[in-house]
VOVOPA-809797 format. One record per atom (N, C-alpha, C): atom name; chain; residue number from 1; x, y negated, z; residue in three letters. Coordinates in nm, 3 decimals. Each point is the difference from the previous one (the first is absolute). Layout:
[r CA,A,NUM,[X,Y,Z],ALA]
...
END
This chain:
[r N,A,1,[0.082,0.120,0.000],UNK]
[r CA,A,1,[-0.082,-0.120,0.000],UNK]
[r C,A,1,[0.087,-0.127,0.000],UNK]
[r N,A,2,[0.103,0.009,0.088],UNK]
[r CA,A,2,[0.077,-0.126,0.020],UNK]
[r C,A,2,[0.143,0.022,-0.152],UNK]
[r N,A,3,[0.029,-0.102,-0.078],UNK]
[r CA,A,3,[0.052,-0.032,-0.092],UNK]
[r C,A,3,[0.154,-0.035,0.046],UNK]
[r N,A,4,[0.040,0.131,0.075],UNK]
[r CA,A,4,[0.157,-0.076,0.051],UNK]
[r C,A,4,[0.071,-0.042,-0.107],UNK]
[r N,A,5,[-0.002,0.012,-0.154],UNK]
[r CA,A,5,[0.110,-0.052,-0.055],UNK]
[r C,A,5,[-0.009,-0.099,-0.084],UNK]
[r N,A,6,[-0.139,-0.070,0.045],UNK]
[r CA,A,6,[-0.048,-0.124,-0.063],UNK]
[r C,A,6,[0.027,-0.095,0.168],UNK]
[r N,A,7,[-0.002,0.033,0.056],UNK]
[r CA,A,7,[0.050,-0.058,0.115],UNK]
[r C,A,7,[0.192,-0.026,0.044],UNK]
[r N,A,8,[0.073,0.116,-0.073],UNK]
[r CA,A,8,[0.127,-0.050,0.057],UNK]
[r C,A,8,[0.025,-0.057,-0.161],UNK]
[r N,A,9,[-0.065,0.028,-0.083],UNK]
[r CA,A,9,[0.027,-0.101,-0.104],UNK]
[r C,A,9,[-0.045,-0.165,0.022],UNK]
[r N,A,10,[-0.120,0.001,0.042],UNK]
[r CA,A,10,[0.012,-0.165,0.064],UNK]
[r C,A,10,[0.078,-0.024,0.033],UNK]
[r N,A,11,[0.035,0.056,0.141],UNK]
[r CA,A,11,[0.122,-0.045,0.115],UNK]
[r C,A,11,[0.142,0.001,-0.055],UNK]
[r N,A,12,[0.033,0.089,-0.106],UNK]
[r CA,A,12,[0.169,0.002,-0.054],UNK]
[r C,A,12,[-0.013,-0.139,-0.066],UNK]
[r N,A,13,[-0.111,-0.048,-0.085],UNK]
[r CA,A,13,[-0.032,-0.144,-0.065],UNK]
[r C,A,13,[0.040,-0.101,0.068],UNK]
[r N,A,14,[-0.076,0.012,0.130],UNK]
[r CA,A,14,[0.027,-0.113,0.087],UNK]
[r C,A,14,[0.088,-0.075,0.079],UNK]
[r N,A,15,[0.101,0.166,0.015],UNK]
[r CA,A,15,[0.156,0.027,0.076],UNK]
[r C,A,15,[0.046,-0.095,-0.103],UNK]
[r N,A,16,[0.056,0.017,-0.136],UNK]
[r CA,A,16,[0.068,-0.066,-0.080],UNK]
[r C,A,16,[-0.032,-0.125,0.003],UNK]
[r N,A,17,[-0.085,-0.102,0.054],UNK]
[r CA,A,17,[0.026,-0.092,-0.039],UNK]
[r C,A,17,[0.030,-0.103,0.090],UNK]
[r N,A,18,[0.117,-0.075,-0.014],UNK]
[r CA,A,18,[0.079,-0.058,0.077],UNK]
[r C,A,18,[-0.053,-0.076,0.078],UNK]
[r N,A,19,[-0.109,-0.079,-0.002],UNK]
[r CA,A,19,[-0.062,-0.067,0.165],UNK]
[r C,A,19,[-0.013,0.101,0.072],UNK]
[r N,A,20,[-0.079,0.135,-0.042],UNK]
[r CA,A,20,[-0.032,0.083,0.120],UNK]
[r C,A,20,[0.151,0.077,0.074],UNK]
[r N,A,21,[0.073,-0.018,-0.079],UNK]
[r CA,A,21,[0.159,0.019,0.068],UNK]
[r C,A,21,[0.045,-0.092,0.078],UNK]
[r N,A,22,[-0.050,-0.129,-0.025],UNK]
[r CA,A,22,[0.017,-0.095,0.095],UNK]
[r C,A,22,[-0.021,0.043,0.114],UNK]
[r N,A,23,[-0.115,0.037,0.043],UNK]
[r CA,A,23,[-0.036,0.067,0.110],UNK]
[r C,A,23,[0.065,0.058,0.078],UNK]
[r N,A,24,[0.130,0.080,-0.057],UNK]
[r CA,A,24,[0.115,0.044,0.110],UNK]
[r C,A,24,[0.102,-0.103,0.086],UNK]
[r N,A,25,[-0.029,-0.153,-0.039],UNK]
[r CA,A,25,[0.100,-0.059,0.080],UNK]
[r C,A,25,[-0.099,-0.034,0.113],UNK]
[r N,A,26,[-0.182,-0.011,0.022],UNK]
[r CA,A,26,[-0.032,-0.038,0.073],UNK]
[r C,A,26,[-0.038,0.123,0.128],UNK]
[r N,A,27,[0.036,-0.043,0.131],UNK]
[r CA,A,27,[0.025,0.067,0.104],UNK]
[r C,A,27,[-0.136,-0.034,0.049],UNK]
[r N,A,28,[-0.050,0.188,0.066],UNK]
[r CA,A,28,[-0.139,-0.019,0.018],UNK]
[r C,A,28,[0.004,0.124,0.114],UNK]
[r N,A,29,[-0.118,-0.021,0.126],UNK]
[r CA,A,29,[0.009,0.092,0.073],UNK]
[r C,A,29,[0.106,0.025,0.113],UNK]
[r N,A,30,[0.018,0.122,0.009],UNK]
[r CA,A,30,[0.109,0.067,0.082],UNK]
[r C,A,30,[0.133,0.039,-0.073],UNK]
[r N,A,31,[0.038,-0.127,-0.109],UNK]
[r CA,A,31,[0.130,0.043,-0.046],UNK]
[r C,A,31,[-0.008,0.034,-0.153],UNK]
[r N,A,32,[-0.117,-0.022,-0.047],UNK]
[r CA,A,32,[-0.009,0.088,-0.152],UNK]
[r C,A,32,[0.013,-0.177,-0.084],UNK]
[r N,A,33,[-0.080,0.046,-0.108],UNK]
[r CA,A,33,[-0.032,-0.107,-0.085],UNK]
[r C,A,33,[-0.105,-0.010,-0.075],UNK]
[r N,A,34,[-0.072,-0.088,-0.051],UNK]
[r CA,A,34,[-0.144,-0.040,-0.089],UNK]
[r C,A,34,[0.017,0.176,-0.107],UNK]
[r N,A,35,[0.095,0.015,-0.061],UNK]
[r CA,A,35,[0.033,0.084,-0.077],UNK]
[r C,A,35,[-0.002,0.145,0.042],UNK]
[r N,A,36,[0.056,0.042,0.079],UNK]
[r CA,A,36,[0.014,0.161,0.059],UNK]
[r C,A,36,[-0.164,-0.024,0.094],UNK]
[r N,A,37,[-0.041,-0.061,0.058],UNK]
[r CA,A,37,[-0.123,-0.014,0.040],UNK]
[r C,A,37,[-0.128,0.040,-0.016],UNK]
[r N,A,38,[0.007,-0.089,-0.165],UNK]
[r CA,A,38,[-0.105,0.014,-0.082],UNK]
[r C,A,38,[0.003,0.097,-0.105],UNK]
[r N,A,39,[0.129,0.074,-0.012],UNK]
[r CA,A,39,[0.023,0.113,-0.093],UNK]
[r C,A,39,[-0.093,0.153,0.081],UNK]
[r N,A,40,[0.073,-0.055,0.136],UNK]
[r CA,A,40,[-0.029,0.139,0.093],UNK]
[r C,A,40,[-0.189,-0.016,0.016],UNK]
[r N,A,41,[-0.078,-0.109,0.004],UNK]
[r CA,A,41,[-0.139,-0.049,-0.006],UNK]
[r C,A,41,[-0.055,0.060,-0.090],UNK]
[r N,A,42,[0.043,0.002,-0.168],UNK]
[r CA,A,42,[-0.026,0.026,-0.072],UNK]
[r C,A,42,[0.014,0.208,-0.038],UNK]
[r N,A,43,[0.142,0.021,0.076],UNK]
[r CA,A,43,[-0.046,0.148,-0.004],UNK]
[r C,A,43,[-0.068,0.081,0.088],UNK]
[r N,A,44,[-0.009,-0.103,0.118],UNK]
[r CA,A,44,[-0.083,0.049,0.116],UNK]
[r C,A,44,[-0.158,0.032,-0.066],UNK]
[r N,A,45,[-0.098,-0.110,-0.089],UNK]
[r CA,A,45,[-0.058,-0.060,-0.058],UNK]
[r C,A,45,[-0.054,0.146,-0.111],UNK]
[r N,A,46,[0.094,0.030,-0.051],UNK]
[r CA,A,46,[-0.007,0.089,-0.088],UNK]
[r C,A,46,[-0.040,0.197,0.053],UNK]
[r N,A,47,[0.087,0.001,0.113],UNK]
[r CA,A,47,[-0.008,0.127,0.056],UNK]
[r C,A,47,[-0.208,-0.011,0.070],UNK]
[r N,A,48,[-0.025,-0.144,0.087],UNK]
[r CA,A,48,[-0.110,-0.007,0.019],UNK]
[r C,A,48,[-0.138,0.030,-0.141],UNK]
[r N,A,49,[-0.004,-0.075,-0.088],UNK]
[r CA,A,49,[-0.044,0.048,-0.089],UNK]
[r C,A,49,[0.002,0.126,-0.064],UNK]
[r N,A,50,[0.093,0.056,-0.046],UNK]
[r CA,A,50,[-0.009,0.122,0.012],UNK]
[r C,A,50,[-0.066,0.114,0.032],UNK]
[r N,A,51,[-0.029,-0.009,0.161],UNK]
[r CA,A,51,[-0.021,0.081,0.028],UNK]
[r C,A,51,[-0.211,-0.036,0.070],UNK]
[r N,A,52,[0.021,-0.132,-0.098],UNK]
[r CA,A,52,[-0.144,-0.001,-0.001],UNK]
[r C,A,52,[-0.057,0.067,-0.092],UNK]
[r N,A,53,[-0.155,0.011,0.006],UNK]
[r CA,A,53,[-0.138,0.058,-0.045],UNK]
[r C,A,53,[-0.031,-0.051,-0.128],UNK]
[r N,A,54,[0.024,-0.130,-0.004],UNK]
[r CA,A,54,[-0.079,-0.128,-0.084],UNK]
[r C,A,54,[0.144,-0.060,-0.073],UNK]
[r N,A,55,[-0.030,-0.047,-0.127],UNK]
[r CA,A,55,[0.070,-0.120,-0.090],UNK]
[r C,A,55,[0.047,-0.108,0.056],UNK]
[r N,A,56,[0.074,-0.024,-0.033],UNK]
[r CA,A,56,[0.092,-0.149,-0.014],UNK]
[r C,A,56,[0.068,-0.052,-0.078],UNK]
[r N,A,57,[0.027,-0.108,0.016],UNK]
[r CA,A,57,[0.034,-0.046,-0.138],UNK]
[r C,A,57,[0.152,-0.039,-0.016],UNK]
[r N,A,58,[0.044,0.110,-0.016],UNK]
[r CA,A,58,[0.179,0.043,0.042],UNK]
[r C,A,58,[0.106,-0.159,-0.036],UNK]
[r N,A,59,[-0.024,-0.013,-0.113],UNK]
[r CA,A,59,[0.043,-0.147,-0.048],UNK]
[r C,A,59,[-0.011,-0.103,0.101],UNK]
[r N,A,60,[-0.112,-0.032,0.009],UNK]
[r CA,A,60,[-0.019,-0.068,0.106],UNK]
[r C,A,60,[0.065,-0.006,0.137],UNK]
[r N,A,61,[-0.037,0.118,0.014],UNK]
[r CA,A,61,[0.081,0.065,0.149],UNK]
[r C,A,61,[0.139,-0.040,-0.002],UNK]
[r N,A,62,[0.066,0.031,-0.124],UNK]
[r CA,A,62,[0.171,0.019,0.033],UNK]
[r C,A,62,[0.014,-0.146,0.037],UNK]
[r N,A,63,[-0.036,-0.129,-0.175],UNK]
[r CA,A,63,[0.030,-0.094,0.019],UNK]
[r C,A,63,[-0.058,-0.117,0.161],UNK]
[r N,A,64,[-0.115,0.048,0.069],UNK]
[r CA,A,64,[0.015,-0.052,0.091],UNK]
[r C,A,64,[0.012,-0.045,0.064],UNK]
[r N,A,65,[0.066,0.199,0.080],UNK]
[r CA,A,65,[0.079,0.058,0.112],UNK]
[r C,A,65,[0.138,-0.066,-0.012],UNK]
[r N,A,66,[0.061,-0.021,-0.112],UNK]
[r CA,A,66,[0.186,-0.023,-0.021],UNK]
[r C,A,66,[-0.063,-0.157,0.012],UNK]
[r N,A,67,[-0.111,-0.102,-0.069],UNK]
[r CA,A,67,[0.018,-0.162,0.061],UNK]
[r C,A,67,[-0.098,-0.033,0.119],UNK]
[r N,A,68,[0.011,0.095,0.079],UNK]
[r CA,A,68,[-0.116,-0.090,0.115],UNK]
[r C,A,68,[0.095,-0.029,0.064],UNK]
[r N,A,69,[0.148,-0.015,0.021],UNK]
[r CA,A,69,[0.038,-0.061,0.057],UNK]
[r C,A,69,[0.153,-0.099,-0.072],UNK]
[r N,A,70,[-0.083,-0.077,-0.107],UNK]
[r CA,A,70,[0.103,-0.003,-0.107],UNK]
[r C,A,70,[-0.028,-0.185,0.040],UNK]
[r N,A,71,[0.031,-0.004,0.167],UNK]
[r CA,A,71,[0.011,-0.174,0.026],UNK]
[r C,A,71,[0.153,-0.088,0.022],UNK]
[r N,A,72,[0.092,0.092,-0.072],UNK]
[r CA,A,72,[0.160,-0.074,-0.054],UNK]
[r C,A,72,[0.044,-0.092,0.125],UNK]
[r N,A,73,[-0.010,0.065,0.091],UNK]
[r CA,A,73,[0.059,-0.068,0.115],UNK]
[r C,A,73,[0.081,0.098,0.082],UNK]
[r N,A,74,[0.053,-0.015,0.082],UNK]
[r CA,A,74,[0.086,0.063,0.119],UNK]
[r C,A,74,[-0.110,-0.022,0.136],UNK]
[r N,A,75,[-0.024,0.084,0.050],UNK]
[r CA,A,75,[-0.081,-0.003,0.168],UNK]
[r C,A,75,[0.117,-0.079,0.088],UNK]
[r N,A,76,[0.121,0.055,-0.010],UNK]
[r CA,A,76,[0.080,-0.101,0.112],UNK]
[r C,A,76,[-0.015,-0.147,-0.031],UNK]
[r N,A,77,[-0.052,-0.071,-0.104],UNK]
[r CA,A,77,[0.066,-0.097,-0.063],UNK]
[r C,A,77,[-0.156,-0.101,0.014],UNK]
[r N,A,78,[-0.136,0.072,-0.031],UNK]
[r CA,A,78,[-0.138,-0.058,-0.009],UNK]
[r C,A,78,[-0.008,-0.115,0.048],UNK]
[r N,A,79,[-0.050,-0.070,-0.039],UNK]
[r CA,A,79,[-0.035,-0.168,0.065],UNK]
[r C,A,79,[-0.117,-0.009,0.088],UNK]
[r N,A,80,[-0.048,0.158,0.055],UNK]
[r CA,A,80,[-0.095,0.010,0.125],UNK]
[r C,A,80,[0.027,0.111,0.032],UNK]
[r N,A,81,[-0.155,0.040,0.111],UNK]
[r CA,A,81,[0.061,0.089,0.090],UNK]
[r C,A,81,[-0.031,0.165,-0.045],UNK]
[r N,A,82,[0.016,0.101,0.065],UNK]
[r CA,A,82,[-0.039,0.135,-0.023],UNK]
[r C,A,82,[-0.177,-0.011,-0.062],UNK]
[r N,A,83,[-0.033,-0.055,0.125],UNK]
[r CA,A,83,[-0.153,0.035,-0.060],UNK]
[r C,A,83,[-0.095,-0.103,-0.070],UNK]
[r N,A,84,[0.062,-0.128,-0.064],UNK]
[r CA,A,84,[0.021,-0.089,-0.110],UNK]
[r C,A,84,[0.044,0.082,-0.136],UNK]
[r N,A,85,[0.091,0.075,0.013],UNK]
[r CA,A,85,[0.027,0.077,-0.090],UNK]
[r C,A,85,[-0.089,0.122,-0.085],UNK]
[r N,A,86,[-0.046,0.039,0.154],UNK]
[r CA,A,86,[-0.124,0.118,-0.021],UNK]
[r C,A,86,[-0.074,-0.035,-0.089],UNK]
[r N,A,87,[-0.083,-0.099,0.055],UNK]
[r CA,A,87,[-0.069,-0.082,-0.059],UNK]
[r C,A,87,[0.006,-0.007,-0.175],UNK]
[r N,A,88,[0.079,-0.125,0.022],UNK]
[r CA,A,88,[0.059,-0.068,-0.176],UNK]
[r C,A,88,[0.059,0.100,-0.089],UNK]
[r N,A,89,[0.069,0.056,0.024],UNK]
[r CA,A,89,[0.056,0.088,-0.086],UNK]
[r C,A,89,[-0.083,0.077,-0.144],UNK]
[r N,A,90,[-0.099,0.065,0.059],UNK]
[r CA,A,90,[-0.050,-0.001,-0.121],UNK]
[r C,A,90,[-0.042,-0.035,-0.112],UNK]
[r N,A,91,[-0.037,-0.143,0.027],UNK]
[r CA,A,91,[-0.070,-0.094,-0.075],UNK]
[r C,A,91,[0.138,-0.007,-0.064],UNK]
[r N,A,92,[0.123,-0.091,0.036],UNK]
[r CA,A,92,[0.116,0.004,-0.036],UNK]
[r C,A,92,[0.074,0.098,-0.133],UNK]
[r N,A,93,[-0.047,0.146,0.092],UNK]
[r CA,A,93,[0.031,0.057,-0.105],UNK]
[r C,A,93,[-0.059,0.004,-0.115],UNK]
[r N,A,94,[-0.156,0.016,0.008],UNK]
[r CA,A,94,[-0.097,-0.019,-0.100],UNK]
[r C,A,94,[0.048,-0.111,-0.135],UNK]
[r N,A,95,[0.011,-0.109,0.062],UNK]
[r CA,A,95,[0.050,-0.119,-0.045],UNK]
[r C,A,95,[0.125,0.014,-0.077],UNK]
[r N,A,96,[0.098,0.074,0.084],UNK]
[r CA,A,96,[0.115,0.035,-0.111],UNK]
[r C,A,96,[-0.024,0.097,-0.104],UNK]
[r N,A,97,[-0.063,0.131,0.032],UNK]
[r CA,A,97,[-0.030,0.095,-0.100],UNK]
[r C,A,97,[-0.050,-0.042,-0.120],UNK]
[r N,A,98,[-0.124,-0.073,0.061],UNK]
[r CA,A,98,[-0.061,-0.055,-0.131],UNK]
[r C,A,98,[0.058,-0.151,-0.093],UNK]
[r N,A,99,[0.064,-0.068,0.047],UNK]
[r CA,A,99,[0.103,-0.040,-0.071],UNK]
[r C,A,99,[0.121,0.091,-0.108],UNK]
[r N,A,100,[0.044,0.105,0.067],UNK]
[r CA,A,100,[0.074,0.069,-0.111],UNK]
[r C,A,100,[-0.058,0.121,-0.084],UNK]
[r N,A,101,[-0.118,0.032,0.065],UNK]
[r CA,A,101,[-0.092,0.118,-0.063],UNK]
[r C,A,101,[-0.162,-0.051,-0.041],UNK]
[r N,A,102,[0.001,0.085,-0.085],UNK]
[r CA,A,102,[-0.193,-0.025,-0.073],UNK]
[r C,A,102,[-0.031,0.146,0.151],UNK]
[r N,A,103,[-0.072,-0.086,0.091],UNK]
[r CA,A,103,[-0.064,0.128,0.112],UNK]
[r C,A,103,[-0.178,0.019,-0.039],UNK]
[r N,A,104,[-0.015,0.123,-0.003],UNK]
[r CA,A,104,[-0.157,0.060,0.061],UNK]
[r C,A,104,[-0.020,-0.051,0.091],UNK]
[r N,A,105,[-0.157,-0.021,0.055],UNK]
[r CA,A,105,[-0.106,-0.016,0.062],UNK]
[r C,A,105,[0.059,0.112,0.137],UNK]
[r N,A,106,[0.011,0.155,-0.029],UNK]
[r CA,A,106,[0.037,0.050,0.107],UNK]
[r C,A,106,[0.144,-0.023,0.080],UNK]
[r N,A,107,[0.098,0.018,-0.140],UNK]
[r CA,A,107,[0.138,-0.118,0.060],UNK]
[r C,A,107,[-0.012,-0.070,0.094],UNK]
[r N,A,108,[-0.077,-0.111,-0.036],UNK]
[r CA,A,108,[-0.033,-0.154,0.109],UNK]
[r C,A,108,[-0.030,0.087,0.121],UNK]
[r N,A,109,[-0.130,0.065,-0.028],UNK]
[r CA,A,109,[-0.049,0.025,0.119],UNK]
[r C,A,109,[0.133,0.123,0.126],UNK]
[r N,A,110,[0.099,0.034,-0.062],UNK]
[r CA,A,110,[0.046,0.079,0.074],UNK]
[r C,A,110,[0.120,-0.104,0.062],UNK]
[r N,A,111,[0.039,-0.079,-0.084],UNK]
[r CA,A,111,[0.089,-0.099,0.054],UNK]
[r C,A,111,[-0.046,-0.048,0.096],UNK]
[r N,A,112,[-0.148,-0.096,-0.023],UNK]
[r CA,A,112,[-0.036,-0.083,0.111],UNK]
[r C,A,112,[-0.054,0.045,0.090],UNK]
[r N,A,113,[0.013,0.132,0.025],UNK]
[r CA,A,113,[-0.115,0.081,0.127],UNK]
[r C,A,113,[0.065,0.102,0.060],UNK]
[r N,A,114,[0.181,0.032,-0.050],UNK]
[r CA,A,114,[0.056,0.087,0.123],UNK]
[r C,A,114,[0.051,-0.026,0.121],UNK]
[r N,A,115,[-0.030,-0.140,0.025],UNK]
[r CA,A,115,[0.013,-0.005,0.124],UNK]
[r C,A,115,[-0.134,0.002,0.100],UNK]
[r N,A,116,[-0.133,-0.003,-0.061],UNK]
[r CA,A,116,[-0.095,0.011,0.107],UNK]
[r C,A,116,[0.027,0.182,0.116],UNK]
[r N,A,117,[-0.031,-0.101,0.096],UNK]
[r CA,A,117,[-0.153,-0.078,0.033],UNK]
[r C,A,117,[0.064,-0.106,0.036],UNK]
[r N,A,118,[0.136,-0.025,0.039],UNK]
[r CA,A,118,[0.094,-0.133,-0.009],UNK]
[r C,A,118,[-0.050,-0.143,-0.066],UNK]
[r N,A,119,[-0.003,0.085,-0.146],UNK]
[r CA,A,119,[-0.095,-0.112,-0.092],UNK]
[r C,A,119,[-0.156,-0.011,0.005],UNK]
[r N,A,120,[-0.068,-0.023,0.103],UNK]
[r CA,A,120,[-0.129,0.027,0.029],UNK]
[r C,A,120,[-0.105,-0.031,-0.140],UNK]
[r N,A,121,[0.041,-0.112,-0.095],UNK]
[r CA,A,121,[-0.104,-0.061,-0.098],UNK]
[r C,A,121,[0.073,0.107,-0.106],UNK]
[r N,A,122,[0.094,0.109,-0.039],UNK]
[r CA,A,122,[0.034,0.043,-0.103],UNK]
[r C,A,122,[0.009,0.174,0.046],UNK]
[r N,A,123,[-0.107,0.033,0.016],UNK]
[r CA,A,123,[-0.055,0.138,0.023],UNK]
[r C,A,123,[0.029,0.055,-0.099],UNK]
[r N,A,124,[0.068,0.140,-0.062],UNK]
[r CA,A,124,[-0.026,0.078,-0.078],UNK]
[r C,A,124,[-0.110,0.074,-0.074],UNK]
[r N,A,125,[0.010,-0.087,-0.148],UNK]
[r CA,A,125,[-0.145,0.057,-0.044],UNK]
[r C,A,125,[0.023,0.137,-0.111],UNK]
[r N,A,126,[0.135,0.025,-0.019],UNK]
[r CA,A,126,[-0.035,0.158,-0.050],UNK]
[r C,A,126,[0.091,0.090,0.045],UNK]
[r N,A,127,[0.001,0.130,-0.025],UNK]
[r CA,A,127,[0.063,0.105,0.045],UNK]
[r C,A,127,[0.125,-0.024,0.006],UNK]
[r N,A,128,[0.072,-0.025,-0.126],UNK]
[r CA,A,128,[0.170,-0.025,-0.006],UNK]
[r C,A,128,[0.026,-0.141,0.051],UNK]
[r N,A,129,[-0.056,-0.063,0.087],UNK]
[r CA,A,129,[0.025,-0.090,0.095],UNK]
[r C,A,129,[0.020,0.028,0.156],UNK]
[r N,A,130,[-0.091,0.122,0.021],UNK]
[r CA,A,130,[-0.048,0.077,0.130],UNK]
[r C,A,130,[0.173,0.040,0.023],UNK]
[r N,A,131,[-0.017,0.098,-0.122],UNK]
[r CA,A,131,[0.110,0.123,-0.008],UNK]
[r C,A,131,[0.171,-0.115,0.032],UNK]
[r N,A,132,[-0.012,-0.093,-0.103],UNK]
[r CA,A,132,[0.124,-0.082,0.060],UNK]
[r C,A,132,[0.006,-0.069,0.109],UNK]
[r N,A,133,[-0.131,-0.054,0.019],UNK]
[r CA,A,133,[0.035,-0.036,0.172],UNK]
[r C,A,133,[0.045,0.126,0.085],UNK]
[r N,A,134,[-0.071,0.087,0.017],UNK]
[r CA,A,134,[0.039,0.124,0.081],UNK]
[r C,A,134,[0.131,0.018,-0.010],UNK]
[r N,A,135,[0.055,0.013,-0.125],UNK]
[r CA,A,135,[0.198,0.030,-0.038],UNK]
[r C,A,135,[0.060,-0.096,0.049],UNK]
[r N,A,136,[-0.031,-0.114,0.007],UNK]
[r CA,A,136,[0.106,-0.110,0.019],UNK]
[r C,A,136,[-0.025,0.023,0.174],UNK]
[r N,A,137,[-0.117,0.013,0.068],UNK]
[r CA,A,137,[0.026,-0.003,0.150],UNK]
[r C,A,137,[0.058,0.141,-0.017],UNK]
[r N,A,138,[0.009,0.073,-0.030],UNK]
[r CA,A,138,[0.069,0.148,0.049],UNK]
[r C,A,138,[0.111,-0.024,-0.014],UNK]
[r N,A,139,[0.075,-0.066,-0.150],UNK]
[r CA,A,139,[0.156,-0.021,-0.009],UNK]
[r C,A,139,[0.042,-0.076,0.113],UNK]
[r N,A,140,[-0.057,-0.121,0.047],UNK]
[r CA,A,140,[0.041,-0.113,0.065],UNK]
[r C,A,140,[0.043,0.057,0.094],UNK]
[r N,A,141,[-0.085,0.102,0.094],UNK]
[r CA,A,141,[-0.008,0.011,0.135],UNK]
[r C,A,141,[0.113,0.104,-0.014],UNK]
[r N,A,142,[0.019,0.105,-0.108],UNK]
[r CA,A,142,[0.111,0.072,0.016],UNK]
[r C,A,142,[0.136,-0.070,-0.017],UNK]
[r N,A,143,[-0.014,-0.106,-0.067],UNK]
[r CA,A,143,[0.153,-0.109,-0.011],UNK]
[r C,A,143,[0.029,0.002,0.147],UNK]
[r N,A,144,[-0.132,-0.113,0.103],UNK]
[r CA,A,144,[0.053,-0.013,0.128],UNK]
[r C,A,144,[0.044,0.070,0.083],UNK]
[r N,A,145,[-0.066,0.155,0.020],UNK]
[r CA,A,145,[-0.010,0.076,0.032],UNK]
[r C,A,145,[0.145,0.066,-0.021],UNK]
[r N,A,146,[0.061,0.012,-0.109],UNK]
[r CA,A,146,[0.169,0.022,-0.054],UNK]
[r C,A,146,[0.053,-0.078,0.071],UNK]
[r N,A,147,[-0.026,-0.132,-0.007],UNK]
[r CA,A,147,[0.082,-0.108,0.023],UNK]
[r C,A,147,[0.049,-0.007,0.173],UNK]
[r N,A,148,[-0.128,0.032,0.030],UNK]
[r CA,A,148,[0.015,0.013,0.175],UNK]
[r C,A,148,[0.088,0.067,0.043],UNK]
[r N,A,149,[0.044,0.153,-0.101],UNK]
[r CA,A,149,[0.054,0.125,0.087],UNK]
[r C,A,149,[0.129,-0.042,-0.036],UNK]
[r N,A,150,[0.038,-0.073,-0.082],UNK]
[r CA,A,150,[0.117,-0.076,-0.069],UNK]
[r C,A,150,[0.048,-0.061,0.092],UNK]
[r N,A,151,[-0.097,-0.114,0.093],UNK]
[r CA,A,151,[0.075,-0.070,0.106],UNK]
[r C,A,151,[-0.005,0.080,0.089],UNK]
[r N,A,152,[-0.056,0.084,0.029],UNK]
[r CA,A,152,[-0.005,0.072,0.097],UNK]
[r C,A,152,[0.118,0.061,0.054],UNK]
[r N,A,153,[0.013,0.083,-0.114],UNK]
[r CA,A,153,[0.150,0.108,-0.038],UNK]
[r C,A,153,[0.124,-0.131,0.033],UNK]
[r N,A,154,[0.033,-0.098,-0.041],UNK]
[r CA,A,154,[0.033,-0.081,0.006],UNK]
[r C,A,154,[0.035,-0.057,0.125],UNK]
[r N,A,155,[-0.105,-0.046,0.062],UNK]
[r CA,A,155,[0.016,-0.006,0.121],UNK]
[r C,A,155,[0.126,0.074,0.163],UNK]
[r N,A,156,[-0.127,0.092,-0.066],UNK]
[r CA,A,156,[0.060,0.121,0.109],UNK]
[r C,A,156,[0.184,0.060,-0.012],UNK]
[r N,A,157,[0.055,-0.010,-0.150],UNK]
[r CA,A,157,[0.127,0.018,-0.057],UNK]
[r C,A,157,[0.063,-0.127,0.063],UNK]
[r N,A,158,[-0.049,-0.105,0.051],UNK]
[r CA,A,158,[0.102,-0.144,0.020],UNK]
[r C,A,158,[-0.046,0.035,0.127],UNK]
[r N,A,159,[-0.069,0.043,0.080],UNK]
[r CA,A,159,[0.014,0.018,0.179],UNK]
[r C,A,159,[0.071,0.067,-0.010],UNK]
[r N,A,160,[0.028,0.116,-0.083],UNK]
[r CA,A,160,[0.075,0.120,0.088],UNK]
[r C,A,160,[0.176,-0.068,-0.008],UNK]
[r N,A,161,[0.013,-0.067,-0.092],UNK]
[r CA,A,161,[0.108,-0.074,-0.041],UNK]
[r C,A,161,[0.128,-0.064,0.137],UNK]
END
C-alpha cells in the first residue's frame, strides 16, 4: 500500500539540493542539526506510514517531514526564547519552504501544524501531518534523551577523575 520508492525518491530530490544542506550548519536540539533532525523525522515518518491500514500521500510526506523544520537558523543563536521558538518556527519554516519550493496544501499543513498542540490555532488537518507530528516528537525526545546519557556518562567519568 505504502509507495516506499516514490517516497525515498522524493527525499534523495530534496537531500541534493543545497539550501536543504544548509541545514547541517544549523545546530538544533541536544547536539544534532536542522539536517540530521529532519532527515531522521522524515524516516521515522515513513516506517509510521507504513505500517498503516490507509493511504498517504508519500510525496507529500517525505517533502514535509525533511522542511518542517527548514527555519535556517541555529537554536543557540535565535533572537528569542525556547518556547518563542516553539511557537514561530513553523510559520518560519513554512515561509522559507515556500519561498524556495512550489508546496501542496498538505505540505503547508504539515509544516505549520508539527508543532501542535504548542501551536494551538494550527491543528493538524490530515493524516501525513498527524504521522509527522508524532515522528518529530518521537525523534526529539530520543535526541534529549541521548543527549542526557551523554552528559551523564560524562559527568560521572570527570568525578571519578
Amino acid at each position: 500500500m505504502f509507495d516506499e520508492k516514490l517516497f525515498r525518491e522524493t527525499l534523495d530530490a530534496l537531500l541534493r539540493d543545497p539550501e536543504i544542506r544548509k541545514m547541517k550548519q544549523y545546530h538544533q536540539h541536544a547536539g544534532g542539526n536542522t539536517y540530521s533532525h529532519s532527515l531522521d523525522v522524515a524516516r521515522t515518518s515513513m516506517a509510521i506510514a507504513r505500517r498503516l491500514p490507509f493511504h498517504v500521500k508519500e510525496r507529500d510526506l517525505a517533502r514535509g517531514a525533511m522542511l518542517h523544520d527548514f527555519y535556517l537558523y541555529g537554536t543557540d543563536d535565535m533572537p528569542y526564547t525556547a518556547y518563542q521558538h516553539g511557537r514561530r518556527h513553523p510559520q518560519v519554516s513554512y515561509e522559507n519552504a515556500s519561498r524556495r519550493f512550489r508546496l501542496t496544501a498538505t505540505e503547508k499543513d504539515i509544516i505549520t501544524s508539527h508543532m501542535w498542540p504548542l501551536t494551538l490555532t494550527h491543528m493538524p488537518r490530515c493524516r501525513e501531518s498527524v504521522i509527522v507530528s508524532l515522528a518529530d516528537k518521537y525523534c526529539a525526545s530520543r535526541e534529549f534523551i541521548l543527549a542526557f546519557r551523554r552528559r551523564a556518562r560524562q559527568f560521572l567519568t570527570d568525578r571519578r577523575r
